[in-house]
C-alpha positions in Angstrom: -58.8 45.2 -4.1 -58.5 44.6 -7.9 -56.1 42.5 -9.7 -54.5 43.4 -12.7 -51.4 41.5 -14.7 -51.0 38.8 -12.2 -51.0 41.6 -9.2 -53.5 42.8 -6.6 -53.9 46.5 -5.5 -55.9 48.2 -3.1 -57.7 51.8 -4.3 -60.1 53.6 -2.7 -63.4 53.7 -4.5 -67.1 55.4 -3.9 -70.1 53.3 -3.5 -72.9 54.5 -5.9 -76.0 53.6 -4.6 -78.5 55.2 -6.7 -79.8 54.1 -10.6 -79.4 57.7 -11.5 -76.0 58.7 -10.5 -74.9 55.9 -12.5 -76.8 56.4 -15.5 -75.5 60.0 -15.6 -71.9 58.0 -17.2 -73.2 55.0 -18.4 -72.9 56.0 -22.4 -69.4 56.2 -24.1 -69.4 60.0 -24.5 -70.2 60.4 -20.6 -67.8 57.9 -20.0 -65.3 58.9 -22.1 -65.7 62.5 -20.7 -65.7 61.3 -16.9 -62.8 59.3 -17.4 -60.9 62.4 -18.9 -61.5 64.7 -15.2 -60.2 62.0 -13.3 -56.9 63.0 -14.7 -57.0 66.9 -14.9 -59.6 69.6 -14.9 -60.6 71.1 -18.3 -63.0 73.4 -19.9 -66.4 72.4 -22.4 -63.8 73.7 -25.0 -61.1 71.7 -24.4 -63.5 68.1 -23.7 -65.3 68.9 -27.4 -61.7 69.6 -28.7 -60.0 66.3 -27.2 -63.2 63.9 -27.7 -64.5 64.9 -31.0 -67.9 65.4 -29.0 -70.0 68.2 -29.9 -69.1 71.2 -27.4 -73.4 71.5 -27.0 -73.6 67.9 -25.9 -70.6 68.3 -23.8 -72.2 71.2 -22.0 -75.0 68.4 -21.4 -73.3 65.8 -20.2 -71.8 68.0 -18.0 -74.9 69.7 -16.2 -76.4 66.0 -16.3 -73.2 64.9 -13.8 -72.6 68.2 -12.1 -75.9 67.3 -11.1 -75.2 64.1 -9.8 -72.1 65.5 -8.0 -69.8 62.9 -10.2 -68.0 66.5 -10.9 -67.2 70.1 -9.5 -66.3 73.0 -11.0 -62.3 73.6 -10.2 -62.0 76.7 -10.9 -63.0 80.2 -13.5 -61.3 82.4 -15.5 -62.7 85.2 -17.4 -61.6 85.3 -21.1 -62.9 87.2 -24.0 -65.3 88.8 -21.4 -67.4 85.3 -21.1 -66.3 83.1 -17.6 -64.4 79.7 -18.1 -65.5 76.9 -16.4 -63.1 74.1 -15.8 -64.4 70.8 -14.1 -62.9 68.3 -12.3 -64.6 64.5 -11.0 -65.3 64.4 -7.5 -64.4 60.9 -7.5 -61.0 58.5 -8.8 -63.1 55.5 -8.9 -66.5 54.0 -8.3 -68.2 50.5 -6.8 -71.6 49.3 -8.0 -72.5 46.3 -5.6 -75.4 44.1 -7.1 -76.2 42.0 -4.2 -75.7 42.7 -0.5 -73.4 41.1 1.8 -73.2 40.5 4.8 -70.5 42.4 6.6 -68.2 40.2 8.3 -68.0 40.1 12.0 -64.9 40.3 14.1 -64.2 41.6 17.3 -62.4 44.7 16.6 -58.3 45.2 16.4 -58.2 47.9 18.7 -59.8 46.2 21.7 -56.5 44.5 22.0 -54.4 47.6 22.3 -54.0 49.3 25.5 -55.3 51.7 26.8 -52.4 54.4 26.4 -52.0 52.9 22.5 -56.2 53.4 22.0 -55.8 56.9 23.2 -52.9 57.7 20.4 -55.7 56.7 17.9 -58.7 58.9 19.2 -59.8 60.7 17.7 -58.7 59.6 14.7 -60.7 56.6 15.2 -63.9 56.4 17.0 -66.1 53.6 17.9 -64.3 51.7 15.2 -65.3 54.8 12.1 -62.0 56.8 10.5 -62.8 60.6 11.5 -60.5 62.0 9.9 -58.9 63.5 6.7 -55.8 62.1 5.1 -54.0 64.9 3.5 -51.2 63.7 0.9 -49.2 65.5 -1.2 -49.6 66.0 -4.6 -47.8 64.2 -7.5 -47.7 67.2 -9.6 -45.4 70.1 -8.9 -46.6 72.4 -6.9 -45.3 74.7 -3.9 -42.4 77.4 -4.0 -40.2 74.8 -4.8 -42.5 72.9 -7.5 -42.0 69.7 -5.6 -43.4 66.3 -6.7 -45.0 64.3 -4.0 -44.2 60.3 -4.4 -46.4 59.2 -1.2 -49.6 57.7 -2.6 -48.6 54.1 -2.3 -47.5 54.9 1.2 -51.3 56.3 1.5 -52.5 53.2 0.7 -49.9 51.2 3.6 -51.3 54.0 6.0 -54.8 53.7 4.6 -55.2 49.4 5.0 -53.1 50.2 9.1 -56.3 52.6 10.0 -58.9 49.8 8.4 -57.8 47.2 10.3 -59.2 49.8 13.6 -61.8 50.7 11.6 -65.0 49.9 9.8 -66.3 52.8 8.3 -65.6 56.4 7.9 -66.9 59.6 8.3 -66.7 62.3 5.8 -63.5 62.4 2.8 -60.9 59.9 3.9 -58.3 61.5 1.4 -57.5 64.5 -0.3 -54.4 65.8 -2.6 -53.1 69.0 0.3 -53.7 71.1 -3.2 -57.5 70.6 -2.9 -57.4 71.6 0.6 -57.8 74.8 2.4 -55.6 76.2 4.1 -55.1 74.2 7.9 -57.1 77.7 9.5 -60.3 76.5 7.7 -59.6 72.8 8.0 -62.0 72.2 10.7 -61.4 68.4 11.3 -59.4 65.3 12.3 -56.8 65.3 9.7 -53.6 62.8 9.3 -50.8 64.7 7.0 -48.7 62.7 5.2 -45.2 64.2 3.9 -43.2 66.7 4.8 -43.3 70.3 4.1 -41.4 70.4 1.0 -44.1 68.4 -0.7 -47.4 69.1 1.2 -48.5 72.6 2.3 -50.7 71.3 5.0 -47.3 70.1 6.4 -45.9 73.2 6.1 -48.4 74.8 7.6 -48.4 72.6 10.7 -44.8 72.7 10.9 -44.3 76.1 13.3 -46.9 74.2 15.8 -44.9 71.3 16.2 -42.5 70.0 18.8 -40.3 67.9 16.3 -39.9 71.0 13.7 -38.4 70.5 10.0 -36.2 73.4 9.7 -34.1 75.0 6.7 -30.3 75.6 7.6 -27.0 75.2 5.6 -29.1 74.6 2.3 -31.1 71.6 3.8 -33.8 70.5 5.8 -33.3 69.0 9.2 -35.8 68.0 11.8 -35.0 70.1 15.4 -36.8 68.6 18.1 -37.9 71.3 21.1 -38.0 68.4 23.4 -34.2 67.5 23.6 -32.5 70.6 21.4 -31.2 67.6 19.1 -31.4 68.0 15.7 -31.5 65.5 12.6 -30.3 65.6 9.4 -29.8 62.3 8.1 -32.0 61.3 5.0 -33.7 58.2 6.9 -35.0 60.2 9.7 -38.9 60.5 10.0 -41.3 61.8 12.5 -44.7 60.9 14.2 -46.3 63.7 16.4 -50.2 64.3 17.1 -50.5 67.3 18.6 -53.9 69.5 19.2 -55.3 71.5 16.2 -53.7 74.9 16.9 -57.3 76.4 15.1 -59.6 74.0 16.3 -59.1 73.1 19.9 -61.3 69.9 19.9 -59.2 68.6 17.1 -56.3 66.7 16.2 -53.6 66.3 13.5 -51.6 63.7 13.2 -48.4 64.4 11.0 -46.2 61.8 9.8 -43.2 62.8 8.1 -39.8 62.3 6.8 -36.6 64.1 5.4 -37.2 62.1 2.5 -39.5 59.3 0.8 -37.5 56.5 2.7 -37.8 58.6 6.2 -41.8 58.9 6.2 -42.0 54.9 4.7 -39.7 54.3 8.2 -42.5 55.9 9.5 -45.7 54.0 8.5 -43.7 50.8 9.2 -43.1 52.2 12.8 -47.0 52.9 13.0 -47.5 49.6 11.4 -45.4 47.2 13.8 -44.7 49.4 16.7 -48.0 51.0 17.7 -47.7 51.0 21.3 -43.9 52.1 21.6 -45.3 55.4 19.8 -48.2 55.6 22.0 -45.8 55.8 25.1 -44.7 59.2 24.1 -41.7 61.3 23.7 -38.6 60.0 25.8 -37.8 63.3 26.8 -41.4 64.5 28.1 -43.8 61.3 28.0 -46.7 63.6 28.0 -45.9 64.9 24.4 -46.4 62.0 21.4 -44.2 63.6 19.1 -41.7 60.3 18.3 -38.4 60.6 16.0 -38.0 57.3 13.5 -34.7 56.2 12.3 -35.1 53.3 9.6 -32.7 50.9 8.3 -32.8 48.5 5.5 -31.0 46.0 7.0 -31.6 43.0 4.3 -30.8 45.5 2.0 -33.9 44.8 -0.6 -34.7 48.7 -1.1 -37.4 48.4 1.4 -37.3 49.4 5.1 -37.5 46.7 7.7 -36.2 47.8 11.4 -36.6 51.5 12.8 -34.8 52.8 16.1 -36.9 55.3 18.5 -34.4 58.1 18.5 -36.7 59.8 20.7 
């Protein structure tokens, strides 16, 4: 957590553990260049031209942290017959401890679930370690429709639920669904936030689903397969893990709503009503596909009751 103006906020942040990696940004030009792919990819050219750095010491700089792996190359493109480079960072933010600590011990939330609520979580989270991707969508536009995703704070409600399960991780914990491949190559875990307007992993999963979102009458509803109702109100949100239709010993867990609101209903269902969604659908227990209806009942902007629809 960080505070800033009188505030606290939780981000997500990569341990460096090695002198090296760190000395590879430690100048001002390094820094200044780092700090620059965190926000968009861009070619040597276009650093040199927004820095004032020499474009010869930019291509430095950038071998000496493409080295490190504090960036990747994003993509190519050919012009003037020479190939393009354009480099992204691999990372939003980084953690330098100086002394070690030692980790606190607690017995573990999830010992206190059932057993039916425990099984909702696996595999998602094993022995206490997050194994598995969360896919958000992203803020820029993107898609057919060039929709703007606005779930990263929810990310960050969904992302302090799992860590009170967990502690520690496997592999990424997050990635933008426009960094991804596509769900066929996605050999993992993975827990899709958003619907499919504005993630394409969500999209993708959609036709695999029981509780399907569905285009009709110029707007998307939610059908569910389990009762033949469907859904169309904006508040309306679903949970469903269902099997990895690619990769049989794995697992997606897709949380979703019509709207913004809908998939917020949603992590405050996961949040405070973890074994009612564990308990399955209502019209075929063996199927944890749940529909969410919340309500802000105080009337505050935020969501504070949900209904089980199904």
């Amino acid at each position: 957590m960080i505070e800033e103006n009188d505030k606290w906020y939780i981000i997500s942040a990569e341990e460096i553990k090695r002198p090296e990696k760190l000395k590879a940004i430690a100048d001002n030009e390094s820094f200044k260049i780092i700090k620059l792919l965190t926000e968009r990819s861009l070619s040597a050219q276009q650093i040199a031209k927004e820095t004032s750095i020499g474009l010869q010491k930019v291509y430095y700089i950038l071998k000496k942290m493409e080295k490190q792996k504090l960036i990747k190359v994003k993509s190519t493109e050919e012009k003037r017959g020479a190939l393009l480079k354009y480099y992204t960072a691999t990372l939003q933010n980084i953690l330098v401890r100086l002394a070690e600590h030692k980790q606190r011990e607690y017995e573990a939330k999830s010992l206190n679930l059932s057993a039916e609520a425990r099984n909702f979580l696996e595999p998602f989270i094993h022995n206490e370690i997050l194994n598995a991707t969360i896919i958000v969508g992203s803020p820029d536009p993107h898609g057919k429709l060039k929709a703007r995703a606005r779930d990263a704070d929810i990310a960050a409600e969904l992302g302090f639920f799992l860590g009170l399960y967990a502690n520690n991780y496997s592999g990424d914990v997050s990635s933008l669904d426009t960094e991804m491949p596509d769900l066929e190559e996605l050999n993992s875990n993975l827990i899709v936030l958003g619907g499919p307007i504005t993630n394409r992993i969500a999209l993708q999963t959609n036709k695999y689903t029981k509780l399907q979102f569905k285009f009709k009458g110029g707007k998307w509803i939610i059908e569910s397969k389990l009762s033949g109702k469907a859904y169309d109100e904006d508040n309306i949100g679903i949970i469903e893990k269902l099997r990895h239709p690619y990769f049989k010993d794995r697992y997606i867990l897709l949380i979703a709503g019509r709207r913004n609101i809908a998939t917020r209903a949603c992590i405050f269902a996961l949040m405070n009503y973890l074994e009612e969604i564990a308990k399955g659908n209502k019209y075929n227990r063996k199927i944890k596909a749940r529909i969410i209806e919340g309500t802000d009942k105080d009337a505050d902007g935020k969501i504070d009751s949900i209904e089980f629809l199904e």
